[in-house]
Every structure is written in C-alpha cells, then in structure tokens.
C-alpha positions as CSV (number, residue, x, y, z in Angstrom):
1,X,162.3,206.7,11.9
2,X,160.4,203.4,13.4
3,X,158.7,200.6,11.4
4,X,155.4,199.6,12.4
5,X,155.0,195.8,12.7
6,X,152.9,194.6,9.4
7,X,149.0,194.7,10.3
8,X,147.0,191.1,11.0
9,X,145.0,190.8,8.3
10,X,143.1,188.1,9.9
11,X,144.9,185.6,7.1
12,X,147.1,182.7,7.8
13,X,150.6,182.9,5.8
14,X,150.6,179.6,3.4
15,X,153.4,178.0,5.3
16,X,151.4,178.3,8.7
17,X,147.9,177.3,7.1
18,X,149.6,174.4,5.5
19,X,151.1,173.5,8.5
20,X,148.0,173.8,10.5
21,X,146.4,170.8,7.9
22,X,149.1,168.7,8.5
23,X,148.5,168.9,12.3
24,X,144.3,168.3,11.8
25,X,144.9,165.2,9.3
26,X,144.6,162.3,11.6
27,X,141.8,164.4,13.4
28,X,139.6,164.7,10.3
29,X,140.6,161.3,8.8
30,X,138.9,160.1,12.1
31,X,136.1,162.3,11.6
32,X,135.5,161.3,7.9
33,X,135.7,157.7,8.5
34,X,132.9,158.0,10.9
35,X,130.8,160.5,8.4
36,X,131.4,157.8,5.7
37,X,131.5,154.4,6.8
38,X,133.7,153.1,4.3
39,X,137.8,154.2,4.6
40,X,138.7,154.6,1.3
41,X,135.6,157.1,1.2
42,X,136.7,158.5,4.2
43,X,140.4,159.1,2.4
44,X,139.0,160.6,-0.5
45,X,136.7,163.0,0.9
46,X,140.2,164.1,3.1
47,X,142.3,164.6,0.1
48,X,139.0,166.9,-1.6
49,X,138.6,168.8,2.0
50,X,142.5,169.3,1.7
51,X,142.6,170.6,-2.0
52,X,139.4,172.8,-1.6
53,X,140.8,174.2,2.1
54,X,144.4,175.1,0.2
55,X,141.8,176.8,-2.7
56,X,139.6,178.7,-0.7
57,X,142.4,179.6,2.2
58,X,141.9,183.3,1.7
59,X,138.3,183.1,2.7
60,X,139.3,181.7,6.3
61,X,139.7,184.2,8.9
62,X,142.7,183.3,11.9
63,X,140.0,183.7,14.6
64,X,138.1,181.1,13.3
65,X,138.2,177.3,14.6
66,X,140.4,175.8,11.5
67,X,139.2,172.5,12.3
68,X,135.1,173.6,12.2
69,X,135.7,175.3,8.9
70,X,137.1,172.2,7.3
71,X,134.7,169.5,9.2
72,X,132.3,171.7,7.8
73,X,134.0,171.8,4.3
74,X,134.4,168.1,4.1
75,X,130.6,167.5,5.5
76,X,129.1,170.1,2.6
77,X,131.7,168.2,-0.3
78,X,130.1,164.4,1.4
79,X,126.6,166.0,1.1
80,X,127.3,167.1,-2.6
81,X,128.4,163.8,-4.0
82,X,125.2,161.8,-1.8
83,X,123.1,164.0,-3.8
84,X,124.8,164.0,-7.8
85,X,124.5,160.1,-7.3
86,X,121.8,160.0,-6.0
87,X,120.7,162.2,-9.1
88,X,122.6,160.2,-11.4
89,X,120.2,157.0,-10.8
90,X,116.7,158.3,-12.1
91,X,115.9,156.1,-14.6
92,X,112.9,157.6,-17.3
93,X,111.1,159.3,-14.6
94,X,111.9,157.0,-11.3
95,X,114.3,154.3,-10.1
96,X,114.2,150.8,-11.5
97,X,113.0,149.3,-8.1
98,X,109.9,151.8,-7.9
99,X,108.5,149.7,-11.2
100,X,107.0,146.4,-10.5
101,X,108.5,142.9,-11.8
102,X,106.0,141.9,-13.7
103,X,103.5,144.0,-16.0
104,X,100.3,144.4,-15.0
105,X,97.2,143.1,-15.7
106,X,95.8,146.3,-17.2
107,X,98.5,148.5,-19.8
108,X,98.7,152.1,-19.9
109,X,101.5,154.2,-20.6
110,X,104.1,154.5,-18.6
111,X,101.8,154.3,-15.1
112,X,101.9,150.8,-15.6
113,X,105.8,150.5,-17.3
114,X,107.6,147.6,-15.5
115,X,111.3,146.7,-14.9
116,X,110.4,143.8,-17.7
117,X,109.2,146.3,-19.9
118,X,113.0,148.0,-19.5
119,X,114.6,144.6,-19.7
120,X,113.3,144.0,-23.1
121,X,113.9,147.7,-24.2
122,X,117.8,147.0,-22.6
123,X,118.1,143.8,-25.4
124,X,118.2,146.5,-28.1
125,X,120.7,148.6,-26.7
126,X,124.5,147.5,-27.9
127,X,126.2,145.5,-25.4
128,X,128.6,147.8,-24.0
129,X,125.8,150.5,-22.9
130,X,123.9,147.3,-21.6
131,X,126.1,146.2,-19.9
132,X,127.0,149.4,-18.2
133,X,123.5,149.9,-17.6
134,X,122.7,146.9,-15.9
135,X,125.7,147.3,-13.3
136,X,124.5,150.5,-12.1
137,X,120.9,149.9,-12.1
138,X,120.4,146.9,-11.8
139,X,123.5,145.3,-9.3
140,X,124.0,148.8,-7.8
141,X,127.7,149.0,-8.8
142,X,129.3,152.5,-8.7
143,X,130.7,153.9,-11.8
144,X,134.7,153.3,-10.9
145,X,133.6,149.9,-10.4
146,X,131.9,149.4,-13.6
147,X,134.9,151.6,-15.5
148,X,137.3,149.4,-13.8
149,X,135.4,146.0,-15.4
150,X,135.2,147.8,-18.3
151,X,138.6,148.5,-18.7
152,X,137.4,152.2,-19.4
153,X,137.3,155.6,-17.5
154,X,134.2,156.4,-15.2
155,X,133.2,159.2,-17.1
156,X,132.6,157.0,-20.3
157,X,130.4,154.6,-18.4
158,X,128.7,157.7,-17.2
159,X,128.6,158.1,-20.7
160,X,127.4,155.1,-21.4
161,X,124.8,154.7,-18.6
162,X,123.1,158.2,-19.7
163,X,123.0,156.5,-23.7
164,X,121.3,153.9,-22.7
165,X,118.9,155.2,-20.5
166,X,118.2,157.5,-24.1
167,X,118.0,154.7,-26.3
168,X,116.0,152.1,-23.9
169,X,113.4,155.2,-23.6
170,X,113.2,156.0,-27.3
171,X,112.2,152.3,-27.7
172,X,109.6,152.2,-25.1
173,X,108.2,155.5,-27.3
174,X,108.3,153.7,-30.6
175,X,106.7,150.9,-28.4
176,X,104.0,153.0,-27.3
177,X,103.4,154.6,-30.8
178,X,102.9,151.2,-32.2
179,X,100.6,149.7,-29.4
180,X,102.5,146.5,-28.1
C-alpha cells in the first residue's frame, strides 16, 4: 500500500509564510518609506501590513507574487487612514481654513460663519476640549501628538475634539436663534 504525497493546496505552511515576511521586510520598509515620507510612518504602516498579512494568510494563494499582495496591502491600509483623517477634520460642515478671518460685511447664517465666529463659540467650551480643539484644527497637530501634551490617550482627544466641535455648534445655534 503506497501514500500519496499530501495535495498543494495552493497555501503556504505558517512557518514558510512567516518566513517569507521576514525575507521581504527591508524590501517593503523601503517601499513604505517612499509611499509615506515620514519613517516612523513608514514603520507603522509595516508592522499593520505585517499583522493584517499574518491575519488574512489563508486568502493568499502560493502562485501569487507575495511581495505584490502585501505592497498592495500596505498601499490600501496607507489609503484608509489618508482618508478617516482626512474625515476626522470636517468642522460643522467644512474645514476651519475654508471660512474667512474676519466676518463679513453682510450676516447670514452659516454662508457667511467665520473662523472668528468659531473662536468666540471655542471661549465657551471647557478648556480641556479647547484646547484639544485648537491643536488639531487650528495648529494641525495629530491626535498622538495632542494625547501626548495632554498627558491622555488619543482616543480621548478624539473624544474631546468631536465634543467640542458639538458644543462650539450648539452655541453658534443658540447664537443664531437669538440674532447676534
């Protein structure tokens, strides 16, 4: 009675694919510092690439190019996190710098709102939202940034930033509602 040899399946064993990763490293590194400019970027979007590659390992195929899949991979994660931040800094219904400095000659309703306008509104909001607020807005700090002068995690000051983006448009509302 013979054996038969065990079929290819098309799948990498663990030990291989791992393997494989640790031979493409300095490869992609170079390729993500290039894609993002700044190294500790670069070294981040590796280490995602990495963990996702390791998660989704069943779904590559051994006569694939391992090094497209996961230039691809890290390129798709790069293009998702441009986008969430870029997401993340609407402010009411546009970015602080599409508003003009100063108000206009002639007021209507949020047409003619102004980054002074949301400068005042900002003076009502407690100081720690403020503050968190005006970093990202207004001085164009990321959040780990901000959470590291805060002393706090980024996820509060995203926290925080959302709050006081609430709070400074409830007041431009009431502001509205009363006519000044």
């Amino acid at each position: 009675m013979t054996t038969e040899p065990p079929l290819d399946d098309g799948v990498l064993e663990d030990e291989e694919f791992r393997r494989r990763l640790v031979e493409l490293r300095e490869s992609l590194l170079r390729f993500a510092r290039r894609r993002a400019g700044v190294w500790g970027e670069a070294d981040d979007l590796l280490q995602e690439t990495f963990a996702r590659a390791l998660t989704k390992r069943h779904l590559y195929r051994t006569d694939g190019n391992l090094y497209s899949w996961l230039c691809t991979m890290l390129v798709n994660i790069q293009r998702t996190r441009l986008s969430k931040a870029s997401a993340q800094r609407e402010v009411l219904t546009a970015d602080v710098s599409d508003y003009p400095e100063h108000p206009p000659t002639s007021r209507t309703w949020r047409d003619e709102l102004c980054v002074e306008d949301i400068r005042q509104a900002l003076q009502e909001v407690p100081q720690p939202f403020r503050e968190a607020f005006e970093l990202y807005h207004f001085e164009r700090m990321d959040q780990k940034s901000i959470a590291e002068r805060q002393g706090t995690d980024p996820t509060r000051v995203s926290k925080r930033v959302a709050s006081a983006k609430r709070r400074i448009r409830a007041i431009l509302l009431s502001r509205k509602g009363n006519g000044s």
